[in-house]
DRENNU-248782 format. One record per residue (C-alpha): x, y, z; residue number from 1. Coordinates in nm, 4 decimals, always signed. Layout:
residues N
<rec x="X" y="Y" z="Z" pos="NUM"/>
...
end
This chain:
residues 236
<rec x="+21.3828" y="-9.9479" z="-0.4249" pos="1"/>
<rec x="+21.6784" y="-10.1801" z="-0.2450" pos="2"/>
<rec x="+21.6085" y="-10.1574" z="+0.1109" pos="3"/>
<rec x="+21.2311" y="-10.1920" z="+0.1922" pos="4"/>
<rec x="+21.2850" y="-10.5811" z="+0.2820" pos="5"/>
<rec x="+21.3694" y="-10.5470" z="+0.6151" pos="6"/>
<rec x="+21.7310" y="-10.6865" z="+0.5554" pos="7"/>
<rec x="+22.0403" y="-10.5125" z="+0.7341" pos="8"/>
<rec x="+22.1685" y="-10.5149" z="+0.3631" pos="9"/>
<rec x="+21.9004" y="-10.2566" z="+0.2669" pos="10"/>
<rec x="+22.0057" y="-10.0489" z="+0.5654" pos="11"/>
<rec x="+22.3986" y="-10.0538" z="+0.4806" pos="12"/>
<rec x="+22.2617" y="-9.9747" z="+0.0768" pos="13"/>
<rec x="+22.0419" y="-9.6774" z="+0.2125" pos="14"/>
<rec x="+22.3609" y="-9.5386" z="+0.4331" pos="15"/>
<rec x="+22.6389" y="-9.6107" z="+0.1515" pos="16"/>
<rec x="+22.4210" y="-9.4495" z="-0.0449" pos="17"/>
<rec x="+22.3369" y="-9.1153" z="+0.1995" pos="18"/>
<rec x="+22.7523" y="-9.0895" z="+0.2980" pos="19"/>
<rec x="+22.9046" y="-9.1541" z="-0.0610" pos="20"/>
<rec x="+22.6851" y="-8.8732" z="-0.2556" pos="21"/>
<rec x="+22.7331" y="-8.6661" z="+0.0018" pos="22"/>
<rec x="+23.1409" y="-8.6709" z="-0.0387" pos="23"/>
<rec x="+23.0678" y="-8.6807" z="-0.4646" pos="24"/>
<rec x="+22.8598" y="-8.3736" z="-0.4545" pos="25"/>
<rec x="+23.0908" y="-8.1932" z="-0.2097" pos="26"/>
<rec x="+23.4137" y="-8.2770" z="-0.3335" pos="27"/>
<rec x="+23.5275" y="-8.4285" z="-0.6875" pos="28"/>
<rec x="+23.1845" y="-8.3561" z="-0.8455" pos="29"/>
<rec x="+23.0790" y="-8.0332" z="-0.6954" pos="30"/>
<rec x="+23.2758" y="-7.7723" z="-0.9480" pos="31"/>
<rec x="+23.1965" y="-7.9301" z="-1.2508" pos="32"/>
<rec x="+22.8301" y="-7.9306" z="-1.1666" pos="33"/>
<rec x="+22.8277" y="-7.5673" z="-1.0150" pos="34"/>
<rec x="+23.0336" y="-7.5015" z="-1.3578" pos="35"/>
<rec x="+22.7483" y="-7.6631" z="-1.5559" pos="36"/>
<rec x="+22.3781" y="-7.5867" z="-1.3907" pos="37"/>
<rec x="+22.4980" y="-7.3159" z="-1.1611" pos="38"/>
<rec x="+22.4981" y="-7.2576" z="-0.7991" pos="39"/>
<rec x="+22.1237" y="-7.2621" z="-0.6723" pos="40"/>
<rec x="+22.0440" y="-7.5569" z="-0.9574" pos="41"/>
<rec x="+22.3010" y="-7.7215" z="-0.7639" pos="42"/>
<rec x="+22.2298" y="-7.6481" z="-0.4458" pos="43"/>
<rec x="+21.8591" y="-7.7812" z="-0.5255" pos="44"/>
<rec x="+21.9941" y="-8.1032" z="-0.6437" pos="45"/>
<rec x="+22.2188" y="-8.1335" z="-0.3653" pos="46"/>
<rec x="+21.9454" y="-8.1114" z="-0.0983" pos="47"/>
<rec x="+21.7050" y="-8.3453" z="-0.3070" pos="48"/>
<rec x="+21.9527" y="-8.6191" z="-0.3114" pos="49"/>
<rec x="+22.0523" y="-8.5944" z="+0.0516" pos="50"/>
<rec x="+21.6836" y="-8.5707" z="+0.1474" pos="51"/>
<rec x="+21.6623" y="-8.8952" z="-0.0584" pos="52"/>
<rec x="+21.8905" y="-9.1266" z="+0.0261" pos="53"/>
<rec x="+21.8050" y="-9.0101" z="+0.3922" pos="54"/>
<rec x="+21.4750" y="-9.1047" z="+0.3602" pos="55"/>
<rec x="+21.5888" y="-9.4200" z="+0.1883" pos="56"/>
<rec x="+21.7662" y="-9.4804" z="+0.5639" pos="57"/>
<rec x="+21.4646" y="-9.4040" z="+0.7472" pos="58"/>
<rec x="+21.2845" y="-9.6710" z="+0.5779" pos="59"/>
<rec x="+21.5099" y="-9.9383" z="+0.5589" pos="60"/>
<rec x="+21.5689" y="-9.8941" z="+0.9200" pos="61"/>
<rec x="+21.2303" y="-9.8720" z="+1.0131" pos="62"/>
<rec x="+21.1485" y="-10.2180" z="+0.7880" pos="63"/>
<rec x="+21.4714" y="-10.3818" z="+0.9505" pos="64"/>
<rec x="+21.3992" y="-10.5804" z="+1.2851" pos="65"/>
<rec x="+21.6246" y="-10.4918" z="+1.5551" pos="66"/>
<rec x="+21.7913" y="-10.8349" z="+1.6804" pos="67"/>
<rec x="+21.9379" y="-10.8653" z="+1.9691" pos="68"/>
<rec x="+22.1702" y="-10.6405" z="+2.1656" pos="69"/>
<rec x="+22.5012" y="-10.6891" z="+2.1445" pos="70"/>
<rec x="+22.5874" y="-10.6319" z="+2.5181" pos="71"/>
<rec x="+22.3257" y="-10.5279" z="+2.8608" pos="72"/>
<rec x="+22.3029" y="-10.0960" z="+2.8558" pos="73"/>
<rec x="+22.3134" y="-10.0531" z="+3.2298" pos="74"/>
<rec x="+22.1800" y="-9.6941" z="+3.4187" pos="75"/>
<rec x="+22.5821" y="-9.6079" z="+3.3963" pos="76"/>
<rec x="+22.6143" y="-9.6251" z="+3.0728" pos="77"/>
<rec x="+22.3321" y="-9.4168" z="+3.0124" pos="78"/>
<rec x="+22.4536" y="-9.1622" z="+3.2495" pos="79"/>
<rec x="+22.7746" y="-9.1243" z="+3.1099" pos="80"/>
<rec x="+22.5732" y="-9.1195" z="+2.6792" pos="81"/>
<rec x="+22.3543" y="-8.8228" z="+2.8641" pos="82"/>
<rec x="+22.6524" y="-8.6529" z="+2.9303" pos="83"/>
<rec x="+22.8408" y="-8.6668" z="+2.6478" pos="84"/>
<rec x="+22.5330" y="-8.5884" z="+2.4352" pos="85"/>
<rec x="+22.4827" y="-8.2590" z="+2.6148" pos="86"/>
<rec x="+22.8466" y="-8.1947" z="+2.5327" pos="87"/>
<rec x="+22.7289" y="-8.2357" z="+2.1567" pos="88"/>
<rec x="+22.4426" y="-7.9972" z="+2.1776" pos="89"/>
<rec x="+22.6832" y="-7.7376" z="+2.3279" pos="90"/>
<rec x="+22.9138" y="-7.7981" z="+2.0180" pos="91"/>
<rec x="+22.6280" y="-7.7771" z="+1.7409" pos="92"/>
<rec x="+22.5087" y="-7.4712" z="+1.8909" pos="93"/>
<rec x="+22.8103" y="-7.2695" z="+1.8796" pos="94"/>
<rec x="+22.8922" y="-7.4380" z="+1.5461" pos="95"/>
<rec x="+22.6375" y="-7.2034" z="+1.3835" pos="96"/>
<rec x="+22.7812" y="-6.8872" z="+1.5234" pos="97"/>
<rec x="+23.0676" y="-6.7630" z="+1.3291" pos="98"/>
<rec x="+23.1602" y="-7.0984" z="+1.1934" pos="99"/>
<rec x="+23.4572" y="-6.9822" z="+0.9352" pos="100"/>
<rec x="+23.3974" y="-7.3418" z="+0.7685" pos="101"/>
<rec x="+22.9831" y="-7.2644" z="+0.7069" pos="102"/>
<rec x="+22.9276" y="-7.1685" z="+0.3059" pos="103"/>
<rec x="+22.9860" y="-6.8262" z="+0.2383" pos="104"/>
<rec x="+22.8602" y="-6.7381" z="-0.0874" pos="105"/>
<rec x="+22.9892" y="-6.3795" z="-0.0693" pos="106"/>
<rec x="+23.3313" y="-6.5192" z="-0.0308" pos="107"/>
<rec x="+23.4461" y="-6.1877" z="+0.2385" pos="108"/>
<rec x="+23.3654" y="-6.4217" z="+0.5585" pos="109"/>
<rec x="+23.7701" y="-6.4781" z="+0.7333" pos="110"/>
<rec x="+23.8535" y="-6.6789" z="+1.0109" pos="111"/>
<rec x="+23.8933" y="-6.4862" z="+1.3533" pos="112"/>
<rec x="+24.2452" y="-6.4004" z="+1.4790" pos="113"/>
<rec x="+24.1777" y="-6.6356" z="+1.8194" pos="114"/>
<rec x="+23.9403" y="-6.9237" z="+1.8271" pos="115"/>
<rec x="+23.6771" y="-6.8568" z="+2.0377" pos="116"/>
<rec x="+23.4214" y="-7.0885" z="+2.2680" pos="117"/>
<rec x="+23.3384" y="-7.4203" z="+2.0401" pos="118"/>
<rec x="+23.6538" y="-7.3365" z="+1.7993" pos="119"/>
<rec x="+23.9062" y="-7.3385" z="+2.0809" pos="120"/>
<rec x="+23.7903" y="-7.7271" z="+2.1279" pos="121"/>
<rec x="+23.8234" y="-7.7786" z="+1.7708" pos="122"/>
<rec x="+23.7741" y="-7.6398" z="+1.4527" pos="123"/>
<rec x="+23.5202" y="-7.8942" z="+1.3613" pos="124"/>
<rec x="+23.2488" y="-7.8483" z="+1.5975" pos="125"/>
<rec x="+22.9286" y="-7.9462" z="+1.4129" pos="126"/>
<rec x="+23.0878" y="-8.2685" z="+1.2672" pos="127"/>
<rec x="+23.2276" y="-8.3889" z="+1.5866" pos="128"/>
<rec x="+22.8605" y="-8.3223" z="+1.7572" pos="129"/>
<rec x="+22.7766" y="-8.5638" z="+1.4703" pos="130"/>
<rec x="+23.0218" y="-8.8103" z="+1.5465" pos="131"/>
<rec x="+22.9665" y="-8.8112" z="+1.9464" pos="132"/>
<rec x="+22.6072" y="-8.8759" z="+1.8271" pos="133"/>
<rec x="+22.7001" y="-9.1328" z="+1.6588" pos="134"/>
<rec x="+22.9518" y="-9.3369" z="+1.9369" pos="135"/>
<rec x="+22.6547" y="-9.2109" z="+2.1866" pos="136"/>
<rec x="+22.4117" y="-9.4093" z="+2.0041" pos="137"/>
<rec x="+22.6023" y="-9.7435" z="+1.9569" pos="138"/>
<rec x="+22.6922" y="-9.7427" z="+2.3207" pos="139"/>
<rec x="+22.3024" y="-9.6917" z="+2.4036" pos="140"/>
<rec x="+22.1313" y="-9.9235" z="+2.1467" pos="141"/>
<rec x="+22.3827" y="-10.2145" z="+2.0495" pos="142"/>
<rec x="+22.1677" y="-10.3341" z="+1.7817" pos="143"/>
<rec x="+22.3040" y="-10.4124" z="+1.4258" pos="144"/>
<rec x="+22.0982" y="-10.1746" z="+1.2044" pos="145"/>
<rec x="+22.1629" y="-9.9094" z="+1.4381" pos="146"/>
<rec x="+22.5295" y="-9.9572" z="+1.4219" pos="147"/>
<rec x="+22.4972" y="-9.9592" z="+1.0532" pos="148"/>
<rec x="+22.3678" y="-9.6324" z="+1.0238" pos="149"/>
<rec x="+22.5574" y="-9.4945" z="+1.2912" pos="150"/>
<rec x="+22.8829" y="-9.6217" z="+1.1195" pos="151"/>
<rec x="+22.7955" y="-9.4167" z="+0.8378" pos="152"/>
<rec x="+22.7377" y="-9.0743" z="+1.0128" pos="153"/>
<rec x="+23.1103" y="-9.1178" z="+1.2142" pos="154"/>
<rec x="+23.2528" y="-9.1607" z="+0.8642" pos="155"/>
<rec x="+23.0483" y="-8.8810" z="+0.6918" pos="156"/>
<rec x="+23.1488" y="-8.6460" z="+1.0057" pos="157"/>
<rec x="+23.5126" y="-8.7470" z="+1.0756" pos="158"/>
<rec x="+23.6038" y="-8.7960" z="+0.6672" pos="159"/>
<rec x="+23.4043" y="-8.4800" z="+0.6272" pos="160"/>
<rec x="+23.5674" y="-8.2642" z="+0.8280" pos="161"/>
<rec x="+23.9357" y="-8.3610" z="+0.7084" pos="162"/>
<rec x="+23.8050" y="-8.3146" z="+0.3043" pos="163"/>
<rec x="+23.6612" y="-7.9653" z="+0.4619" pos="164"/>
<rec x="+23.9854" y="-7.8592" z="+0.5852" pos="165"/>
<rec x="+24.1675" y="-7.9460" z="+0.2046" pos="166"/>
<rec x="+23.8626" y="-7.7487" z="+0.0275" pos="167"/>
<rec x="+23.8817" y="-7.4537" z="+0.2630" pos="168"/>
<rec x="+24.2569" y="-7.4780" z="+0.2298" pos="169"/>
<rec x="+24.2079" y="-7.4226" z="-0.1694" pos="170"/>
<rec x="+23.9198" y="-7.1839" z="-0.1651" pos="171"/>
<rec x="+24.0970" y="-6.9608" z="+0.1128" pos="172"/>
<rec x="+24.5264" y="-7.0334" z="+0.1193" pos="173"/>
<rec x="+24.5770" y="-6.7155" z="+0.3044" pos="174"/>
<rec x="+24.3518" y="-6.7305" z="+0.6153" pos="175"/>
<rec x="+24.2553" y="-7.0788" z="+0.6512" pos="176"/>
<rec x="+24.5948" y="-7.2384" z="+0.6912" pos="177"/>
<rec x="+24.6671" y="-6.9882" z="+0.9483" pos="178"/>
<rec x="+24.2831" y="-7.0826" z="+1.1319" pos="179"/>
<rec x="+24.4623" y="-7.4800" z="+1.1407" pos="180"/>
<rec x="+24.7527" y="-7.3620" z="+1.3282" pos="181"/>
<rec x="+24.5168" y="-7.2183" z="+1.5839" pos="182"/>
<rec x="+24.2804" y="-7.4723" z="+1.6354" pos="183"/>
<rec x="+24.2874" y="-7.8678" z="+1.5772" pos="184"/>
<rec x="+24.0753" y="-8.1032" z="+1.4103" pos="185"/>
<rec x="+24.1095" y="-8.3372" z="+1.7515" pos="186"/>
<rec x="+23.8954" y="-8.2039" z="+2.0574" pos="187"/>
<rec x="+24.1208" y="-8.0317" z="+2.3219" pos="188"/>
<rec x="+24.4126" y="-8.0643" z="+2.1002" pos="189"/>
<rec x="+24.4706" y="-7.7395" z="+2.0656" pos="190"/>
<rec x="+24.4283" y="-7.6731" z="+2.3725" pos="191"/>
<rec x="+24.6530" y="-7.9292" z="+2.5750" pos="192"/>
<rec x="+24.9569" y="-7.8074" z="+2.3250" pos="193"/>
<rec x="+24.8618" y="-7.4436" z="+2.3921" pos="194"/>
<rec x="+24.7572" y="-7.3612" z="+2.0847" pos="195"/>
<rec x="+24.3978" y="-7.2010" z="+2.2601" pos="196"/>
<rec x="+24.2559" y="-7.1327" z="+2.5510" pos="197"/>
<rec x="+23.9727" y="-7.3278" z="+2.6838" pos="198"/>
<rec x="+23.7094" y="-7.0394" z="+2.7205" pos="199"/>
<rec x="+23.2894" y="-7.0306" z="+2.8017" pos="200"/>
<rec x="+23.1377" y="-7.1554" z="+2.4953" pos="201"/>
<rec x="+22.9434" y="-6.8879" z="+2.5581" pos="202"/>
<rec x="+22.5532" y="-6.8125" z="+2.6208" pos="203"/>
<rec x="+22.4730" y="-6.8742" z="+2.2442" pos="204"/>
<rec x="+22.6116" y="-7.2053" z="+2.2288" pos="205"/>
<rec x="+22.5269" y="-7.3409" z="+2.6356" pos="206"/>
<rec x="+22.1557" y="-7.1789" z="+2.5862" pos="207"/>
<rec x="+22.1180" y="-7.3481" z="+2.2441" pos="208"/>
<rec x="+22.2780" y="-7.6382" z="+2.3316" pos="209"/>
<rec x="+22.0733" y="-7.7574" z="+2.6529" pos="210"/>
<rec x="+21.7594" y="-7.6688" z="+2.4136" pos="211"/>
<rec x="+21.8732" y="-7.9401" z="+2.1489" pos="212"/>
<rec x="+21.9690" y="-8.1845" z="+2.3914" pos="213"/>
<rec x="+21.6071" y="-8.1481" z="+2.6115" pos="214"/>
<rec x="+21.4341" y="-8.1356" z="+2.2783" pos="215"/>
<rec x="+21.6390" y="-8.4254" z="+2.1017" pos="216"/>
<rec x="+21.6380" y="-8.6421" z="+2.3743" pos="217"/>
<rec x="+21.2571" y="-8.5709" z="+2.4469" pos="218"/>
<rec x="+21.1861" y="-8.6202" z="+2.0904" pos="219"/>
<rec x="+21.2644" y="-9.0164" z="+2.1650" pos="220"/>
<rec x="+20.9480" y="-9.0830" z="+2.3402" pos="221"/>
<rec x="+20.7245" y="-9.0257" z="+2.0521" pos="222"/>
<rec x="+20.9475" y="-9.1629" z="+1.7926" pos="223"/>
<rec x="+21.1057" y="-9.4511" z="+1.9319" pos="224"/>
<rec x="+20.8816" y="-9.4843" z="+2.2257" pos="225"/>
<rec x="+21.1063" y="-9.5052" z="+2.5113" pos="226"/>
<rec x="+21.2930" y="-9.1732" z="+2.6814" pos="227"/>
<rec x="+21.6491" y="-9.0539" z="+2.6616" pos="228"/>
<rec x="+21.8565" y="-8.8510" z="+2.8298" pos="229"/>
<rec x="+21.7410" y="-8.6389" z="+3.1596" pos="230"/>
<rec x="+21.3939" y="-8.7846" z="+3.0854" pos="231"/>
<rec x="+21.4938" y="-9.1274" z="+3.1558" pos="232"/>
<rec x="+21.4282" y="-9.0991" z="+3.5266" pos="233"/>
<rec x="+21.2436" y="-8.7914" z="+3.5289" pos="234"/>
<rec x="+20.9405" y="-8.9420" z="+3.3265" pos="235"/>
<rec x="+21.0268" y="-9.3019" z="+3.5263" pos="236"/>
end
């Protein structure tokens, strides 16, 4: 397989790879396949390809050498990463409680009359958790491969969240366009025109999100052997 050399080309194979048959099987291929093999035959090769070609990135990465850092990370820096990350927990949690844009196989699932916690941010929660993640971890580790991969999860997110909006738009033209004038793809956007009110995420989404961020953020020191987050200078 491409991408076991160690070579930053392997790692931008393994992440073309992960992004572009992610959009394929979501978007331009994913009727004709439900159409042909069914839903859960799809859904199964769905999830084996994305498990794949992420493996594929773990790999490469992890047979890549790092280089050098493209500028000094200074305690600031991390400070302000910590920070933002913790916003990003908050946003994934709450994404999986009532998310509107989450499969519903039943089809009966509306959106709500007035965005609530996460969705008066933005209607997008989980993918812009994914694309904070990914800024968050350029700023922090300014090392090629890692901006490689990191690239390719802003695009996934940011692209994936616009192609969202057009499928949801097809699948659902009587509530979802109304759910866009409510909310905003943008964070805050919404809610600097007026469009929401900025509200408690609520206990779901600040209770699950400090979880993920202490976990995630632990989870460096046995993986990547240094700490992150809060654990930075409570472990030093």
């Amino acid at each position: 397989m491409i991408g076991g050399d160690g070579s930053l080309a392997g790692v931008a194979a393994a992440s073309t790879a992960f992004v572009g048959t992610h959009f394929l099987l979501s978007h331009p291929w994913r009727r004709g396949l439900v159409r042909a093999m069914g839903e859960p035959a799809f859904l199964g090769v769905y999830s084996v390809v994305a498990a794949t070609t992420l493996l594929w990135i773990a790999w490469a990465y992890r047979a890549t050498p790092a280089g050098a850092p493209a500028w000094n990370v200074g305690e600031g820096l991390w400070a302000v990463v910590t920070i933002v990350m913790l916003g990003a927990s908050v946003l994934l949690a709450g994404s999986l409680v009532g998310n509107p844009a989450l499969p519903d196989p039943t089809g009966r699932t509306r959106p709500p009359v007035e965005p609530q916690g996460v969705f008066a941010v933005t209607r997008h929660p989980m993918m812009w958790s994914f694309a904070l993640w990914a800024v968050c971890h350029v700023l922090i580790y300014p090392v090629a491969k890692n901006m490689v991969v990191a690239l390719a999860i802003l695009v996934l997110a940011l692209a994936g969240a616009a192609a969202q909006d057009r499928k949801k738009a097809r699948l659902d033209p009587v509530g979802w366009p109304g759910w866009v004038t409510r909310t905003s793809y943008w964070p805050f956007a919404s809610i600097l025109t007026g469009r929401a009110r900025l509200r408690s995420p609520g206990l779901p989404a600040l209770g699950g999100g400090v979880a993920v961020w202490l976990a995630a953020t632990w989870a460096h020191i046995p993986l990547a052997g240094w700490p992150a987050g809060v654990w930075r200078w409570i472990i030093a």
